[in-house]
C-alpha positions as CSV (number, residue, x, y, z in Angstrom):
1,X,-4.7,21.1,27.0
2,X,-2.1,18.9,25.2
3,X,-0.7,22.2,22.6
4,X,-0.5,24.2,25.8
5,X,1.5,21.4,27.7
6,X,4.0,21.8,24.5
7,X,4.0,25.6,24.4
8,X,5.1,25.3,28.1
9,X,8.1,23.5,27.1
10,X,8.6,25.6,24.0
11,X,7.8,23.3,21.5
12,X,5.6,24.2,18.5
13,X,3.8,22.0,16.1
14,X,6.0,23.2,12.9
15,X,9.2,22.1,15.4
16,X,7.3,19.2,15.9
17,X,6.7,18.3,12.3
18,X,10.4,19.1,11.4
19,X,12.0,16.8,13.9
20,X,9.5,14.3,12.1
21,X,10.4,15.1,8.8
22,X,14.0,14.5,10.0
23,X,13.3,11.5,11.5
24,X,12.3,10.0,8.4
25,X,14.2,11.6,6.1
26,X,17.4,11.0,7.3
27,X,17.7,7.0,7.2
28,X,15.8,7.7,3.7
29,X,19.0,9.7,2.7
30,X,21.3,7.4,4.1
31,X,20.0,4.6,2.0
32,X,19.8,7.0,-1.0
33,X,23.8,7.9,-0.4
34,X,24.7,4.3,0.4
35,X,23.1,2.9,-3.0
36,X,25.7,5.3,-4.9
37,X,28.8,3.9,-3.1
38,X,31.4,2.4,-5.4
39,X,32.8,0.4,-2.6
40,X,32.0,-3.4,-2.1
41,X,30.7,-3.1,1.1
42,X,27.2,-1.9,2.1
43,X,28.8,0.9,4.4
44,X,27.9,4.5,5.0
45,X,29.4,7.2,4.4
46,X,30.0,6.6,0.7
47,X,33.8,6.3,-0.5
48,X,33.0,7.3,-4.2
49,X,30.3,7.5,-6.5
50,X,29.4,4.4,-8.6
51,X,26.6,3.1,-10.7
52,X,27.5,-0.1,-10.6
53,X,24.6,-1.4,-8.3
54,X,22.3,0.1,-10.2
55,X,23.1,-2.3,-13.1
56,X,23.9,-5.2,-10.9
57,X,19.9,-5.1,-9.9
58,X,19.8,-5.6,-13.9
59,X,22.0,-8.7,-14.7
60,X,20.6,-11.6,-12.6
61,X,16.9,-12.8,-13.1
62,X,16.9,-12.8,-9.2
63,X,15.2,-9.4,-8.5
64,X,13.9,-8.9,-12.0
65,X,11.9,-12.5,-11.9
66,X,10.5,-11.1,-7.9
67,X,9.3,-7.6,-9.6
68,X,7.2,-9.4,-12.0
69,X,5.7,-11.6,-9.7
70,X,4.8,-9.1,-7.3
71,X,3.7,-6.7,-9.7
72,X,1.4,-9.7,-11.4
73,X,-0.4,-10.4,-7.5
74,X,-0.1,-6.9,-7.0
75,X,-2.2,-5.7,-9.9
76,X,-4.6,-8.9,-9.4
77,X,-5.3,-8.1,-5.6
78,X,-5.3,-4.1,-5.8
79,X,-8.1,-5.1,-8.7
80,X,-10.2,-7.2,-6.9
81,X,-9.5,-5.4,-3.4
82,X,-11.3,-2.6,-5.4
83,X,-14.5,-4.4,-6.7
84,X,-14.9,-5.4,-3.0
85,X,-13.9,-1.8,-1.5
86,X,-16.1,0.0,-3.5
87,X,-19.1,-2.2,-2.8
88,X,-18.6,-2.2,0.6
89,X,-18.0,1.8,0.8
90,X,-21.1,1.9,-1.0
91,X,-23.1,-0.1,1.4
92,X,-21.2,1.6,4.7
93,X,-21.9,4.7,3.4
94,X,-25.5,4.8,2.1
95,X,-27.2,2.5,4.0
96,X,-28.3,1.7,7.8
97,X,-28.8,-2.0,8.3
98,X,-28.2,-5.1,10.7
99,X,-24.9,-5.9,11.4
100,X,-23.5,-3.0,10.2
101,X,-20.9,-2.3,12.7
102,X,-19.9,-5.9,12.4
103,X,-19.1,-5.0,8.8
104,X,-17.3,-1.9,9.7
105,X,-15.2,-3.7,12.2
106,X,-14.2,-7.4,10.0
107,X,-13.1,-5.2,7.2
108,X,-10.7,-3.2,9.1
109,X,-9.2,-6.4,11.3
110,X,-6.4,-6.8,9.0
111,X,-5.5,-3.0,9.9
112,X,-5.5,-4.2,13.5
113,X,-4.2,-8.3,13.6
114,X,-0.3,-8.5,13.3
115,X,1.0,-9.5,9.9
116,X,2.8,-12.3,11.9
117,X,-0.5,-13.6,13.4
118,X,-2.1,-13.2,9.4
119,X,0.5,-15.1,8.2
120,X,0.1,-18.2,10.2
121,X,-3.2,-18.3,10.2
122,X,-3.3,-18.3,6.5
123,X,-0.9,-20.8,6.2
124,X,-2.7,-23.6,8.3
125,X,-6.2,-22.7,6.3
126,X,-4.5,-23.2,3.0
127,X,-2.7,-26.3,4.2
128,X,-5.7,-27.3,5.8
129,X,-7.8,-27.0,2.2
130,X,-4.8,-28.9,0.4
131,X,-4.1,-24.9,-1.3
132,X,-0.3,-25.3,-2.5
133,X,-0.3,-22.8,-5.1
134,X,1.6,-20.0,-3.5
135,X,0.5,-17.5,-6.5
136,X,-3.0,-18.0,-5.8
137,X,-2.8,-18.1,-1.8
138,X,-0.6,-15.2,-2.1
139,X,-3.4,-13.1,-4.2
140,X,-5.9,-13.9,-1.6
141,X,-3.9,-12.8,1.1
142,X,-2.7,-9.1,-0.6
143,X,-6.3,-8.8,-1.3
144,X,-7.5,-8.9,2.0
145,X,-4.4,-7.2,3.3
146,X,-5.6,-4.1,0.8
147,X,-9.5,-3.9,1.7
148,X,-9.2,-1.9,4.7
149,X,-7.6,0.9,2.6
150,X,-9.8,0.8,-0.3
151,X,-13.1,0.9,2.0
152,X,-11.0,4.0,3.9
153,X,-10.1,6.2,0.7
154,X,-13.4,5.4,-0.6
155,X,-15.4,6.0,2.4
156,X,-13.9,9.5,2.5
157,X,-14.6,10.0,-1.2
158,X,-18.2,9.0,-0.8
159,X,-18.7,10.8,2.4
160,X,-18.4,14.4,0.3
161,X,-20.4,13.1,-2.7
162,X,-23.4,15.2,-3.1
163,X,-26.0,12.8,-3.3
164,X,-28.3,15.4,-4.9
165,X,-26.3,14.9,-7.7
166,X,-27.6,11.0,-8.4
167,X,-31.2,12.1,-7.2
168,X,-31.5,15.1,-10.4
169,X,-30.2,12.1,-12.9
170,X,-32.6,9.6,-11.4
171,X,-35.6,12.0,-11.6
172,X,-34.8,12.6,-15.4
173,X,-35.5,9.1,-15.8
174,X,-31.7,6.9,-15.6
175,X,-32.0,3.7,-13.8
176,X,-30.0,3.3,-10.4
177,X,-27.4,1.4,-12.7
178,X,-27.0,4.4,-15.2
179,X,-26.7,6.5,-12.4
180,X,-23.6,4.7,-10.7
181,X,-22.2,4.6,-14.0
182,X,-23.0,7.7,-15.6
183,X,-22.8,10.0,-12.5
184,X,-21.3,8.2,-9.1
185,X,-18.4,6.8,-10.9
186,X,-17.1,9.7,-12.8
187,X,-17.0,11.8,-9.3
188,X,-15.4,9.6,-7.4
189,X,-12.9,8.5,-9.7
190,X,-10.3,10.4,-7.9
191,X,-11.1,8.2,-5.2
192,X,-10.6,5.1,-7.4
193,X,-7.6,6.4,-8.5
194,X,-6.1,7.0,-4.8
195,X,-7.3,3.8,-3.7
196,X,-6.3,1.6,-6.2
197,X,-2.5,2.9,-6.1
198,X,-2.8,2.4,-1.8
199,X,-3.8,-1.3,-2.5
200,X,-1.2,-1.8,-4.7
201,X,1.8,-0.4,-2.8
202,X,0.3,-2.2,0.2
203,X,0.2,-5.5,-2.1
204,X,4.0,-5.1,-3.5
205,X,5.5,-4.3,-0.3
206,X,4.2,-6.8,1.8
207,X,6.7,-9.3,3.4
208,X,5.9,-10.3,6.8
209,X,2.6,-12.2,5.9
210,X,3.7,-13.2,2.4
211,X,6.8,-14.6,4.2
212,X,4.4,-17.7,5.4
213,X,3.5,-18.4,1.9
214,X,6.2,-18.4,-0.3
215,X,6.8,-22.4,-1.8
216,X,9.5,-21.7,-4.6
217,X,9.1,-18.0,-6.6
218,X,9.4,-15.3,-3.8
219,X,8.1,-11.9,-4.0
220,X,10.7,-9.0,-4.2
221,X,10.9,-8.3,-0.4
222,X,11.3,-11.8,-0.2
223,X,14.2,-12.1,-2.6
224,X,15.8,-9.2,-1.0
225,X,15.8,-10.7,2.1
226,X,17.1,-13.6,0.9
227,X,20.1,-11.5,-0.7
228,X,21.3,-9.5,2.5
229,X,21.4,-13.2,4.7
230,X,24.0,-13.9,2.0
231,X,25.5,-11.1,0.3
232,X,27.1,-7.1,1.8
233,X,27.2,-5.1,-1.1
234,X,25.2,-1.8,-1.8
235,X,22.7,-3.4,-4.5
236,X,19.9,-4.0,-1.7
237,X,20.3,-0.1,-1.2
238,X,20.2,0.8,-4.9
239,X,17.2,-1.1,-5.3
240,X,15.7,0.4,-2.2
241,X,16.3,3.8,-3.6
242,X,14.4,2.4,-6.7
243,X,11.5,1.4,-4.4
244,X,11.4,4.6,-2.2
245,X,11.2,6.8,-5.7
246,X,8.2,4.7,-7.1
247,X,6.5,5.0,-3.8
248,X,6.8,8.8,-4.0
249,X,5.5,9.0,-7.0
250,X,2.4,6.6,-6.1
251,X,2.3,9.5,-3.5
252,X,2.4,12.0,-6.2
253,X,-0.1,10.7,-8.4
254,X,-2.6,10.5,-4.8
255,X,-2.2,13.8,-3.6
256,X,-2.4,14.8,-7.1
257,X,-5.2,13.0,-8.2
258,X,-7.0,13.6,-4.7
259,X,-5.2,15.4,-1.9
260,X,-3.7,13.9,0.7
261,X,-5.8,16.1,3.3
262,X,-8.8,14.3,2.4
263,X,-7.6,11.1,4.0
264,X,-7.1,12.8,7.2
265,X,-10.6,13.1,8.5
């Protein structure tokens, strides 16, 4: 009913997915040309070409000291997020029991809370518990923050696992542990892959719920935000263009390790 409601007002699905592509692209580009301006100013269009903000993102500890400490909760929280995805994929997938739906739907709150609403609440438990160590209440935020997309990625790689597979190893006589480790884990490694790299990005780009928590060190979104309340020139967009590349490679590295269509189902 809905594509025939479109084809009355002659649009298709591929002019659909181009104005889309558009839509996101452009502002992309605009960053991408603005990071490349040689002029003082964070202004579009560009009136030269210049490195120059490139190198500034280089010569203060500002930025630098925020990518390696939210690459250090990043790689912590996509980690564990993992352990705890994997489990409860696992136990979502393979098993019927009480409470199940219950399950389903507590891992995939953060997905549906705002990051705003997160954030608070996090911030009165850990002042509640006397938690001041922002590194620590940070991790424990990220890593619930990344569940809901570890369980999701692994859910879908679990769901076309050929079970047969584990049964034939068990009836030559491996344990269920030698199973998992020797057959499950090698098959959905893609899976582990894909997920790990969602947890991350979701981990390293967080600002609206990390926001709450910061004490003293900030994450990088943090410490960019901090720079644009102060400062006008282009670096913010160089480093963005830096950020946007890295996540298309993370994109890469899914859809080569797994395909993208996979998580669509």
């Amino acid at each position: 009913m809905k594509s025939n409601n479109f084809k009355r007002l002659g649009i298709t699905p591929i002019g659909l997915t181009i104005v889309a592509v558009i839509c996101v692209g452009v502002p992309l580009g605009i960053v991408i040309l603005t990071s490349f301006n040689s002029s003082t100013e964070l202004a579009f269009p560009p009136r030269g070409f210049s490195l120059r903000w490139f190198i500034n993102i280089f010569k203060g500890s500002r930025f630098m000291d925020g990518v390696r400490f939210s690459a250090g909760i990043a790689l912590v929280s996509s980690s564990i997020s993992l352990i705890i995805g994997t489990s409860a994929s696992l136990a979502l997938v393979r098993y019927r029991f009480f409470g199940m739906t219950l399950m389903n739907t507590l891992i995939f709150t953060p997905l549906i809370i705002p990051e705003v609403v997160t954030g608070i609440t996090f911030l009165f438990f850990f002042i509640k518990l006397k938690m001041l160590n922002s590194w620590v209440n940070i991790t424990i935020l990220h890593t619930i923050l990344a569940i809901p997309y570890t369980v999701r990625v692994l859910m879908a790689s679990l769901y076309r696992f050929d079970i047969t597979l584990e049964e034939v190893a068990m009836s030559l006589g491996a344990n269920p542990f030698i199973t998992f480790k020797e057959v499950t884990l090698p098959l959905i490694k893609p899976g582990l892959i894909a997920a790990w790299i969602f947890a991350f990005v979701v981990s390293f780009n967080n600002f609206t719920a990390t926001l709450f928590l910061i004490s003293r060190k900030g994450t990088l979104p943090i410490e960019i935000y901090s720079y644009i309340r102060t400062q006008n020139d282009p670096t913010v967009a160089a480093l963005s263009t830096l950020l946007i590349l890295t996540t298309v490679f993370g994109v890469v590295l899914i859809a080569k390790h797994v395909g993208l269509e996979k998580f669509s189902s």
